[in-house]
TIBA-934916 format. One line per 2 residues: their letters; for each residue x, y, z of N, C-alpha, C. Coordinates in nm, 3 decimals, m for minus. Atoms other than C-alpha are relative to their C-alpha. Example, Ala and Ser with C-alpha at 12.3 -4.5 7.8 and 13.67 -1.06 7.14 Angstrom:
% TIBA-934916
AS> 0.089/m0.119/0.000/1.230/m0.450/0.780/0.090/0.120/0.000 ~ m0.082/m0.119/m0.006/1.367/m0.106/0.714/m0.077/0.109/0.073 .
This chain:
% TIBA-934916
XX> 0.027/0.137/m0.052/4.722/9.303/5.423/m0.004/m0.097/m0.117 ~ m0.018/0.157/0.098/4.789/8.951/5.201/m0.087/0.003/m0.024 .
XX> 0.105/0.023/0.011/4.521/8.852/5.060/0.025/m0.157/m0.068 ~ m0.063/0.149/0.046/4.569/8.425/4.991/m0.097/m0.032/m0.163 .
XX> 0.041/0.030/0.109/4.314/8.435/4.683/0.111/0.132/m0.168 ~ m0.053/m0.097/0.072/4.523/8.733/4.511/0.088/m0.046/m0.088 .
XX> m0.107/0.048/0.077/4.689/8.622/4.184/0.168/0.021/0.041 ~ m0.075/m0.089/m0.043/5.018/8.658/4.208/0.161/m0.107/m0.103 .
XX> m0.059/0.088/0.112/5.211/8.516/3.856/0.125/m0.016/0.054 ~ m0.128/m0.029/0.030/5.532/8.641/3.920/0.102/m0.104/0.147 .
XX> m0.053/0.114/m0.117/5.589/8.397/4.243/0.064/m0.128/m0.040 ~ m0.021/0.124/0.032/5.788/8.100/4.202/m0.064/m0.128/0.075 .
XX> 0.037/0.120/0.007/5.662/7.757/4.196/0.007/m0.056/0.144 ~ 0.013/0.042/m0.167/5.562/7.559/4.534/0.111/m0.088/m0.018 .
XX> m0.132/0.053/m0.002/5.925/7.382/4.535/0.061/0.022/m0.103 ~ m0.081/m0.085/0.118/6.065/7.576/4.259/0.120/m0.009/0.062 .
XX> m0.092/m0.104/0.015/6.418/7.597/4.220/0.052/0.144/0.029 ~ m0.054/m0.107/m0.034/6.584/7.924/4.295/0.016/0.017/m0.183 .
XX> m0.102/m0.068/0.147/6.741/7.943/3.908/m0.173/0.015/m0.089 ~ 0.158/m0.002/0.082/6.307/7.940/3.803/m0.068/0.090/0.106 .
XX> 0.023/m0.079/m0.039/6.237/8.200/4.042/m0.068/0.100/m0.095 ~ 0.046/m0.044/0.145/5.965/8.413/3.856/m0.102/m0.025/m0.093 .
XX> 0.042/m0.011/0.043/5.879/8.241/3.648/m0.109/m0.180/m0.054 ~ 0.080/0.129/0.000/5.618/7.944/3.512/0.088/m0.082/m0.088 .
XX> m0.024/0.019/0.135/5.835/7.890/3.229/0.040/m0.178/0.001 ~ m0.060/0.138/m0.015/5.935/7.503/3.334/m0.143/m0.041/0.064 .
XX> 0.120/0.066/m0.013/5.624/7.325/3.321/0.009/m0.134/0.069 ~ m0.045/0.117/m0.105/5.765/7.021/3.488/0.005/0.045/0.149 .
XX> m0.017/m0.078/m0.127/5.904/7.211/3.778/m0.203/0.030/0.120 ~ 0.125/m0.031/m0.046/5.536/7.326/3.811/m0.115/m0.059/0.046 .
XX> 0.077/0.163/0.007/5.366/6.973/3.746/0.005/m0.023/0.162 ~ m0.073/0.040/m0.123/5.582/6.886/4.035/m0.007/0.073/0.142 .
XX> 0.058/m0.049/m0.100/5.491/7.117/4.267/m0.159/0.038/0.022 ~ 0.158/0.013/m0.051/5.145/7.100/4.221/m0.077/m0.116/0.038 .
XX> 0.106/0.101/m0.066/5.077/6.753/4.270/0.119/0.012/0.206 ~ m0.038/0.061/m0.110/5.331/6.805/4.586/m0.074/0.106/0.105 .
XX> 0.140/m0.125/m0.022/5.080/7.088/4.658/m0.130/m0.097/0.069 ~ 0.106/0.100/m0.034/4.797/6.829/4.656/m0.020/m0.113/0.119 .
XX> m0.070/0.108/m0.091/4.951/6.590/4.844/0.038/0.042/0.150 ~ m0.021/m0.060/m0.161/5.011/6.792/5.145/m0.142/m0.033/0.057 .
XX> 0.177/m0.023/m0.051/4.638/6.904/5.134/m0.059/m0.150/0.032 ~ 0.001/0.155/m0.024/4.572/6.513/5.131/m0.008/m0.015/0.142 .
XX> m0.068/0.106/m0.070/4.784/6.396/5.390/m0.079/0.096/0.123 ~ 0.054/m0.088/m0.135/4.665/6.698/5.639/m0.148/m0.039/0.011 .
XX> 0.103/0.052/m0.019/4.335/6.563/5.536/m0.006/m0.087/0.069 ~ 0.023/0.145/m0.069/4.379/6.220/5.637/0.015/m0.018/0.149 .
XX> m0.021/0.000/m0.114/4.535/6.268/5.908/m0.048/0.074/0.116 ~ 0.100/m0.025/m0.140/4.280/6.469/6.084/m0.105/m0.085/m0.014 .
XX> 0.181/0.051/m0.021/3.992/6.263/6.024/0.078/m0.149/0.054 ~ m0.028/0.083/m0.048/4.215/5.996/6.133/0.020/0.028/0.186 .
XX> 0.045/0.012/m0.139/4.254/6.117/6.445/m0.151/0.082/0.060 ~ 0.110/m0.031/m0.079/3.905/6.271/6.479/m0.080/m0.132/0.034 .
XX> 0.038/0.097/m0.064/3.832/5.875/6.452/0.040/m0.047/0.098 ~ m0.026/0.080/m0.158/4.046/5.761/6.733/m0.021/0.131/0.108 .
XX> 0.062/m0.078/m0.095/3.933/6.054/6.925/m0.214/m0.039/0.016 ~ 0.122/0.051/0.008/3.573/5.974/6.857/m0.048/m0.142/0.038 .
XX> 0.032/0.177/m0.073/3.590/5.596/6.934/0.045/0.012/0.140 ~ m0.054/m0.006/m0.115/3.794/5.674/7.240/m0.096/0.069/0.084 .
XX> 0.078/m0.087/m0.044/3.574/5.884/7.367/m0.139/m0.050/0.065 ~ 0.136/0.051/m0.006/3.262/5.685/7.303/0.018/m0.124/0.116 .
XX> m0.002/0.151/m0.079/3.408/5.357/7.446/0.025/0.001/0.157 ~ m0.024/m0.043/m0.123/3.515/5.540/7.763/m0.100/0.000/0.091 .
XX> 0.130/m0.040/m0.105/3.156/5.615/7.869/m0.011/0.104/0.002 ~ m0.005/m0.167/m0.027/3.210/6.019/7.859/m0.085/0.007/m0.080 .
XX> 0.054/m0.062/0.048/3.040/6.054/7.586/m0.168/m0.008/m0.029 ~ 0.108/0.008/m0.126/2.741/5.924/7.717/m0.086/0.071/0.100 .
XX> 0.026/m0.090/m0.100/2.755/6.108/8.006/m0.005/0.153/m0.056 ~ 0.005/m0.164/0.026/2.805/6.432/7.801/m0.140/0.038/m0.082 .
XX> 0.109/m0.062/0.112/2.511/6.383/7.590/m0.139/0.058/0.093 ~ 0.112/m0.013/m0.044/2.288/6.385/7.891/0.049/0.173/0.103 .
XX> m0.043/m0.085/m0.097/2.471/6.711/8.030/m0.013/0.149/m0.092 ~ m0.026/m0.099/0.056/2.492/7.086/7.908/0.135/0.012/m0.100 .
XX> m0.094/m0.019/0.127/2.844/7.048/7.718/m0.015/m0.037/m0.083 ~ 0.018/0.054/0.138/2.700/6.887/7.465/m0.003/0.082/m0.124 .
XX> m0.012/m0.114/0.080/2.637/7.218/7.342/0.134/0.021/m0.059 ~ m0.107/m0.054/0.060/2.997/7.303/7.365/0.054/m0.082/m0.092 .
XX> m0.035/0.102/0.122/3.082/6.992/7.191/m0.031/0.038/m0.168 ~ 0.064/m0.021/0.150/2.877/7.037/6.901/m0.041/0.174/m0.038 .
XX> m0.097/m0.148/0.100/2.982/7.398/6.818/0.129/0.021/0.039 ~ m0.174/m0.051/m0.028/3.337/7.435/6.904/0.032/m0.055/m0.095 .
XX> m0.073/m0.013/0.110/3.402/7.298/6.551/0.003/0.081/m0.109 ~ 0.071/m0.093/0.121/3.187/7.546/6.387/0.082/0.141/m0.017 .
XX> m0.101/m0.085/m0.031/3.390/7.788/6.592/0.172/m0.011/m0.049 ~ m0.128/0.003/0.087/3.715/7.660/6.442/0.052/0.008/m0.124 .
XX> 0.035/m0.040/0.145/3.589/7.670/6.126/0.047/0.119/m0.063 ~ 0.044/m0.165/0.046/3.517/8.019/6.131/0.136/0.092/0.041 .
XX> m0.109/m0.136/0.023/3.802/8.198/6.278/0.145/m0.077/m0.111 ~ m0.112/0.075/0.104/4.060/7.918/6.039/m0.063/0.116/m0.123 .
XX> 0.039/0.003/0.135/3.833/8.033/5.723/0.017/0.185/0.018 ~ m0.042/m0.106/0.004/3.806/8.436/5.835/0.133/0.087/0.037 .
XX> m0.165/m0.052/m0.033/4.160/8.473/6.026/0.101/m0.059/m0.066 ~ m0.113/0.095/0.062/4.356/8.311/5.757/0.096/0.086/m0.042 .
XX> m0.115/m0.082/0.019/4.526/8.657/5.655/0.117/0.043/0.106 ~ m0.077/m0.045/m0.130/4.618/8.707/6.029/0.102/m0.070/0.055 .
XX> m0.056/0.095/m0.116/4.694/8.395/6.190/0.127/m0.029/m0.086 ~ m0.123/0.121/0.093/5.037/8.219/6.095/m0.015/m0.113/m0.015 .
XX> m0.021/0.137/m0.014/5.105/7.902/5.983/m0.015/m0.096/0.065 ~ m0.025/0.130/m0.164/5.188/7.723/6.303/m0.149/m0.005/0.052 .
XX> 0.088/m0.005/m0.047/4.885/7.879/6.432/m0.137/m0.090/m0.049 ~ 0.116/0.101/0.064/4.665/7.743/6.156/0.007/m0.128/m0.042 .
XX> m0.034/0.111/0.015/4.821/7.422/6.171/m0.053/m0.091/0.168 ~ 0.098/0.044/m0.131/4.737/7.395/6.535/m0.134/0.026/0.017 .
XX> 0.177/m0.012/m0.017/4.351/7.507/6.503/m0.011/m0.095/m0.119 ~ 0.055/0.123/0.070/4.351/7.219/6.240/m0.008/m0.112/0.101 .
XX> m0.086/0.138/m0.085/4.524/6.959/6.491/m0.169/0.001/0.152 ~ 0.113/m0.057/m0.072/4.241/7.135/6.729/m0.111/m0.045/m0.032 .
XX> 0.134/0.010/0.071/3.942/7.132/6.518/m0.034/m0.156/m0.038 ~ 0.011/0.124/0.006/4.005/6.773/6.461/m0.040/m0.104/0.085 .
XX> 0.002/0.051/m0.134/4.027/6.676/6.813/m0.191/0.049/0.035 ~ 0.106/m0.059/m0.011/3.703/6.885/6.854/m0.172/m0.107/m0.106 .
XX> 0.132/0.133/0.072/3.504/6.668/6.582/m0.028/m0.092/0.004 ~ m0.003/0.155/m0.042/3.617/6.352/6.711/m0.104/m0.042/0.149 .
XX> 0.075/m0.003/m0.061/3.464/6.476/7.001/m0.148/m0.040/m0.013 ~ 0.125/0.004/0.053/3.123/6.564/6.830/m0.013/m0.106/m0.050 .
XX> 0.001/0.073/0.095/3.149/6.266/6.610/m0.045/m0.110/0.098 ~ m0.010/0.145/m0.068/3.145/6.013/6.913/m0.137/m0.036/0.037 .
XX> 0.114/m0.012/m0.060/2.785/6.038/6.962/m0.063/m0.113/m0.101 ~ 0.073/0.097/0.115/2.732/5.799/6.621/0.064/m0.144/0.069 .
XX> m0.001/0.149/m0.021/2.899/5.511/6.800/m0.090/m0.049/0.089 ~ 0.082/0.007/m0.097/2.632/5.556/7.066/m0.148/m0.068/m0.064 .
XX> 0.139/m0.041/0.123/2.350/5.528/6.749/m0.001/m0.085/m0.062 ~ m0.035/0.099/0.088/2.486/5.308/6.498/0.081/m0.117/0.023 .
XX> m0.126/0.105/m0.102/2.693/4.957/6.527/0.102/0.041/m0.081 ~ m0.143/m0.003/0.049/3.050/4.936/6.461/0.027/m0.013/m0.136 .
XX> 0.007/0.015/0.141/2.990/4.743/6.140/m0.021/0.048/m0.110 ~ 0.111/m0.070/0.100/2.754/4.968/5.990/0.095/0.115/m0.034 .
XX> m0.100/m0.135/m0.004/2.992/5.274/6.061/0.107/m0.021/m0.100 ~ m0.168/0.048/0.035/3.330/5.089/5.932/m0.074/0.022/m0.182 .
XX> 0.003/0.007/0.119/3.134/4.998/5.566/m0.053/0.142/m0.057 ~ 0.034/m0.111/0.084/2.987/5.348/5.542/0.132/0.042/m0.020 .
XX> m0.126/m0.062/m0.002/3.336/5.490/5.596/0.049/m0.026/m0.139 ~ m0.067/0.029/0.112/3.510/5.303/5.350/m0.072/m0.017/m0.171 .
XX> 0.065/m0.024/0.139/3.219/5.373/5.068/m0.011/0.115/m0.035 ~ m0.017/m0.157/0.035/3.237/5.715/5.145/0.145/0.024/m0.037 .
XX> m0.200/0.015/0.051/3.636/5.670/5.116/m0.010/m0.031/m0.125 ~ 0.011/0.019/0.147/3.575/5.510/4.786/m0.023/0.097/m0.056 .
XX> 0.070/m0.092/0.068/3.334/5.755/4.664/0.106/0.110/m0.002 ~ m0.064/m0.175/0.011/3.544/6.089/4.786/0.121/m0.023/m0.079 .
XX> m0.149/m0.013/0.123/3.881/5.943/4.588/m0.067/0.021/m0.144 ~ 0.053/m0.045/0.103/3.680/5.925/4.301/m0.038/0.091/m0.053 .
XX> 0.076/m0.174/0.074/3.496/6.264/4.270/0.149/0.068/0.062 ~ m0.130/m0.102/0.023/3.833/6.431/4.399/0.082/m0.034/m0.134 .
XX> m0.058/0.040/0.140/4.007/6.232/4.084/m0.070/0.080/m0.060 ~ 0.088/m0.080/0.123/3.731/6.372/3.887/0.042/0.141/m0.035 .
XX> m0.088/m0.182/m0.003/3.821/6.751/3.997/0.093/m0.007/m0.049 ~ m0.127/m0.044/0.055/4.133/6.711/3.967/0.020/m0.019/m0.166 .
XX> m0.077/m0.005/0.140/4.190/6.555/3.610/m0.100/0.071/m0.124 ~ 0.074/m0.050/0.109/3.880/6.679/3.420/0.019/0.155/m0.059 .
XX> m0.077/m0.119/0.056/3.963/6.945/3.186/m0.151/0.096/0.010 ~ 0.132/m0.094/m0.042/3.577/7.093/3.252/m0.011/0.068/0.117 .
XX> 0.007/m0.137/m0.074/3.550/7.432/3.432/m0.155/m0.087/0.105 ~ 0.109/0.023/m0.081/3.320/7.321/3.776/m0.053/0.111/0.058 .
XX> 0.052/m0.103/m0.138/3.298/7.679/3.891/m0.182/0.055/m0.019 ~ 0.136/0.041/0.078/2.955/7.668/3.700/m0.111/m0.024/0.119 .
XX> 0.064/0.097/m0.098/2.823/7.454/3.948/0.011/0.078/0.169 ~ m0.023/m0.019/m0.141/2.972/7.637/4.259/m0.138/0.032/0.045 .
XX> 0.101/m0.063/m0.026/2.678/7.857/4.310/m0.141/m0.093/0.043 ~ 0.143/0.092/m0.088/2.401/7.592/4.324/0.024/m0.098/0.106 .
XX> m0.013/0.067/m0.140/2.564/7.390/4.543/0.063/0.048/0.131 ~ m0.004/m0.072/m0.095/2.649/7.655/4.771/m0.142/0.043/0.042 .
XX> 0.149/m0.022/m0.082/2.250/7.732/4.773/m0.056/m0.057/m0.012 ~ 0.079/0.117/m0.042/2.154/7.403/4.792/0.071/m0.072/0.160 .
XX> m0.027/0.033/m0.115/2.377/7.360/5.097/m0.048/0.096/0.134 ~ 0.006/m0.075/m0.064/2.255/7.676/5.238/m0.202/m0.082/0.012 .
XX> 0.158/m0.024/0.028/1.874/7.545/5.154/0.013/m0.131/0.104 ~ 0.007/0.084/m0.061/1.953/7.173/5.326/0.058/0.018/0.180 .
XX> 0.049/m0.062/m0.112/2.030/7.357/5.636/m0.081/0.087/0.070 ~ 0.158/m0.029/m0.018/1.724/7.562/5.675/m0.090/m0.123/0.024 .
XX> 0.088/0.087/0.002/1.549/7.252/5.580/0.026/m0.060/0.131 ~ m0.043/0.089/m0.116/1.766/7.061/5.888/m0.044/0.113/0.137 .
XX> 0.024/m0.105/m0.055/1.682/7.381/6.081/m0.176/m0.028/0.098 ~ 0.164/0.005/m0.030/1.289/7.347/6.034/m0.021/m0.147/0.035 .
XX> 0.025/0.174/m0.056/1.330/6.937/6.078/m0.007/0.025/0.135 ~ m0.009/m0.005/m0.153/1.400/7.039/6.456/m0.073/0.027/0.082 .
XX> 0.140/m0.004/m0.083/1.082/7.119/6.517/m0.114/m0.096/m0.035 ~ 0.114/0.061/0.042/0.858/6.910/6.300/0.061/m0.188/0.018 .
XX> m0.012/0.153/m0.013/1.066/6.563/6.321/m0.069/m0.053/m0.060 ~ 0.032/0.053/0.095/0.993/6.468/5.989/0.081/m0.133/m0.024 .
XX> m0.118/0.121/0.024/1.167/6.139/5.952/m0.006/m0.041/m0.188 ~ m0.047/m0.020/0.184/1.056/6.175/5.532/0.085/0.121/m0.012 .
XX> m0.106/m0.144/0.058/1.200/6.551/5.541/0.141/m0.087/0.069 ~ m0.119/0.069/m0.050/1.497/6.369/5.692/0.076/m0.074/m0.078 .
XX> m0.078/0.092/0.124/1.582/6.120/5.452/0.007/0.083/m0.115 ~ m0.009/m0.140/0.151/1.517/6.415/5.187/0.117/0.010/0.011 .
XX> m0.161/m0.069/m0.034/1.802/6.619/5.347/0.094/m0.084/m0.019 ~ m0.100/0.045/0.028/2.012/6.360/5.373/0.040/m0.052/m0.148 .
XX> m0.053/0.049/0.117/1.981/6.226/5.003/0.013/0.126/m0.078 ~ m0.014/m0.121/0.086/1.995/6.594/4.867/0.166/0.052/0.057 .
XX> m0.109/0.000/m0.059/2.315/6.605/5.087/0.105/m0.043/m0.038 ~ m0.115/0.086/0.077/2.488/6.343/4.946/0.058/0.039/m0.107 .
XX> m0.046/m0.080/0.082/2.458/6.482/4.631/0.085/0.140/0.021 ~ 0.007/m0.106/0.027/2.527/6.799/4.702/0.183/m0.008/0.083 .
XX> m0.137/m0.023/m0.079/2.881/6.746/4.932/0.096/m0.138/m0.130 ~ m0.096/0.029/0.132/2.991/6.501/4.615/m0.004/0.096/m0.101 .
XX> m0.040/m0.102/0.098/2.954/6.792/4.390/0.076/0.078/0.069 ~ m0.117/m0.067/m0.042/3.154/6.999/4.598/0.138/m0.063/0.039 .
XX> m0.128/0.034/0.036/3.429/6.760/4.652/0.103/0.030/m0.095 ~ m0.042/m0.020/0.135/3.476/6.763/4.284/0.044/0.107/m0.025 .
XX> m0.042/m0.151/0.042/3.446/7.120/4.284/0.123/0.114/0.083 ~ m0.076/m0.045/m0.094/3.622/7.176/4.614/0.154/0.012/m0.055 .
XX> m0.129/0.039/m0.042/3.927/6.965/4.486/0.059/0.107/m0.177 ~ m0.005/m0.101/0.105/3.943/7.120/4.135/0.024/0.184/0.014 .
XX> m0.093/m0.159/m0.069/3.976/7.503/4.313/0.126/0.018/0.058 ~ m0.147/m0.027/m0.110/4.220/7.409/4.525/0.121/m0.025/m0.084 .
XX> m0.126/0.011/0.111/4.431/7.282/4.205/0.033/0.110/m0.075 ~ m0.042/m0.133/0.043/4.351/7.598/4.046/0.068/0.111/0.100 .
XX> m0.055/m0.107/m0.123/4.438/7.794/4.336/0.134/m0.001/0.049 ~ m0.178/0.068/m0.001/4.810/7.625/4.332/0.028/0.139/m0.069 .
XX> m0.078/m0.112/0.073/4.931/7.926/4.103/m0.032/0.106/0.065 ~ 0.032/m0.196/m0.076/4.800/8.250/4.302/0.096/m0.057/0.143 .
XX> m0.036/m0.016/m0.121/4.943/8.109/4.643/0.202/m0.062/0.006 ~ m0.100/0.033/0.000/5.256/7.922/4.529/0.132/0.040/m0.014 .
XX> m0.121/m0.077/m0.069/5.592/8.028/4.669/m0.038/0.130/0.094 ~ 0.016/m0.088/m0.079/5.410/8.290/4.842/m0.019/m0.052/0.158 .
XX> m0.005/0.010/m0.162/5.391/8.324/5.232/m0.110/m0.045/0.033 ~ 0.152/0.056/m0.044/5.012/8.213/5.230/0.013/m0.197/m0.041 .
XX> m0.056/0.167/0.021/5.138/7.834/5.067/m0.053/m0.075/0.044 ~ 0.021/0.096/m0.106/5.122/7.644/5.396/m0.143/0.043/0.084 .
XX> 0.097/0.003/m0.043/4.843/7.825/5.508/m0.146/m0.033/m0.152 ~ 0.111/0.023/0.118/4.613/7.732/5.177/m0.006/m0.136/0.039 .
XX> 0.012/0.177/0.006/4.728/7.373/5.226/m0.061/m0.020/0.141 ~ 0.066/0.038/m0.089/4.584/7.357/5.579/m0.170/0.098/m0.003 .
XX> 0.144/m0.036/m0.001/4.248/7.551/5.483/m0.031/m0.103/m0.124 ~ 0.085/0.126/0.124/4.220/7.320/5.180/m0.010/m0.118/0.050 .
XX> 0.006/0.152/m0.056/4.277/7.007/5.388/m0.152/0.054/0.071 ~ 0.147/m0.011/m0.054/3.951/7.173/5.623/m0.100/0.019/m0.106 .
XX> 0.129/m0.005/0.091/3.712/7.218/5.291/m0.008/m0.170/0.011 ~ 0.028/0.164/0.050/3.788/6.837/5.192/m0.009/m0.005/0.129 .
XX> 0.081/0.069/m0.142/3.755/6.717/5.532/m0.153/0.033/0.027 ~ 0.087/0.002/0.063/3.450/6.874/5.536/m0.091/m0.028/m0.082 .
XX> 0.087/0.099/0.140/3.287/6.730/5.209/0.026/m0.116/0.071 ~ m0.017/0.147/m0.027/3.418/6.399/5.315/m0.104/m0.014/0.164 .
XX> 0.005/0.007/m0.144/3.311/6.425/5.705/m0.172/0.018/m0.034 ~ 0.196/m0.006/m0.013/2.910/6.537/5.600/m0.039/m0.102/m0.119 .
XX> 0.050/0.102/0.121/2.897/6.298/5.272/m0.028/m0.149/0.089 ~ 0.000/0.153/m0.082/2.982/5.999/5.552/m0.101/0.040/0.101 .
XX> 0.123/m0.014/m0.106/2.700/6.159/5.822/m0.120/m0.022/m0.109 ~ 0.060/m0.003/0.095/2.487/6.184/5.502/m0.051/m0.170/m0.033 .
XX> 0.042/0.121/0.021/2.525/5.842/5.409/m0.009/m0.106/0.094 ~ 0.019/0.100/m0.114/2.523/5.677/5.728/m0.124/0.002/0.056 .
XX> 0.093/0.046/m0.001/2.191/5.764/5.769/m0.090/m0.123/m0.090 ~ 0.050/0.068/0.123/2.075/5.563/5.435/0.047/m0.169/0.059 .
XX> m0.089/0.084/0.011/2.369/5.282/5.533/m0.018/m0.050/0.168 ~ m0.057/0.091/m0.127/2.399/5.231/5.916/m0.113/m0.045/0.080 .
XX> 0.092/0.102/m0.048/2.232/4.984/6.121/0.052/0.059/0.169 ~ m0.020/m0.032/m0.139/2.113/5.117/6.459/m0.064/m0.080/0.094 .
X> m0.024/0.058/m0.121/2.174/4.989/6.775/m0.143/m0.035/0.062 .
């Protein structure tokens, strides 16, 4: 069975040539397919959180989502992305391409869902300027990953158990309705989903050479578009508590 983290030198370049088959030895060639590497992961980004917003406004402005908050699917709402998560991130050796291109297209639709519950909460205004400060912010710390010549994997570890510690904490909020433990979480949050941007986007550049020209490729670029979406998607719930003005 594949394995998509498995080095694998001897692969040519993500739009390599045929006559560089092999090998790294054309450092241009390589340049060139790694920012067109990046640039996928990008665009698959954008374009789900673009439509998990017009699924999420649509949704809200309809009145459904409303009606769903006061109903039992709310449940299904708010895990059926967790569920897409999980079999994208563990069935990534199985599924194909297409497949994991449609449980992105899916999972997107699915958050826009969940997501529509903040236009119910916050106003329009408040939403639009967090967006575009969290937009600011995430080009920036992904720039950072990408061009800094400093090793972030350092860092992975604490902010993998500081994300594991700010859900416990969001865990135990659900009973005590702390509105200080609340603002905690969320400002330990912020931090903690801009250090993984950085660190997110910086793996996924290193991770260009083990998957490139191989058969896993297109499926890296649609699990790397779901990490960054991710970082970006909880940095903007994060800061919209701090930022948005409710209704």
């Amino acid at each position: 069975m594949a394995n998509w983290n498995d080095p694998q030198p001897t692969q040519a370049g993500f739009g390599a040539s045929p006559s560089l088959t092999g090998t790294w030895g054309n450092s241009t060639v390589y340049d060139a397919g790694l920012r067109r590497h990046m640039l996928s992961i990008y665009n698959y980004m954008a374009s789900g959180i673009l439509l998990s917003g017009i699924v999420a406004l649509g949704f809200a402005v309809s009145g459904m989502a409303e009606a769903v908050l006061t109903s039992p699917l709310r449940w299904l709402i708010a895990l059926s992305p967790l569920a897409f998560t999980m079999v994208m991130s563990f069935g990534v050796n199985k599924l194909s391409t297409t497949t994991m291109r449609t449980l992105f297209w899916a999972f997107s639709v699915a958050m826009g869902l969940s997501l529509s519950s903040i236009f119910l909460i916050y106003t329009g205004p408040s939403i639009a300027v967090t967006f575009f400060a969290t937009a600011g912010a995430f080009a920036g710390l992904s720039l950072f990953g990408y061009t800094t010549q400093k090793s972030l994997s350092g860092f992975g570890t604490f902010l993998i158990m500081g994300l594991v510690g700010i859900l416990i904490a969001s865990l135990v909020n659900l009973f005590l309705h702390s509105p200080g433990l609340s603002y905690g979480i969320s400002f330990l949050g912020v931090l903690i989903f801009a250090g993984l941007t950085a660190y997110d986007t910086q793996r996924l550049k290193e991770q260009y050479s083990y998957v490139a020209g191989s058969d896993m490729a297109g499926k890296a670029v649609v699990l790397g578009a779901l990490q960054l979406y991710l970082d970006f998607i909880n940095m903007f719930l994060m800061l919209l508590r701090f930022m948005g003005d409710r209704r």
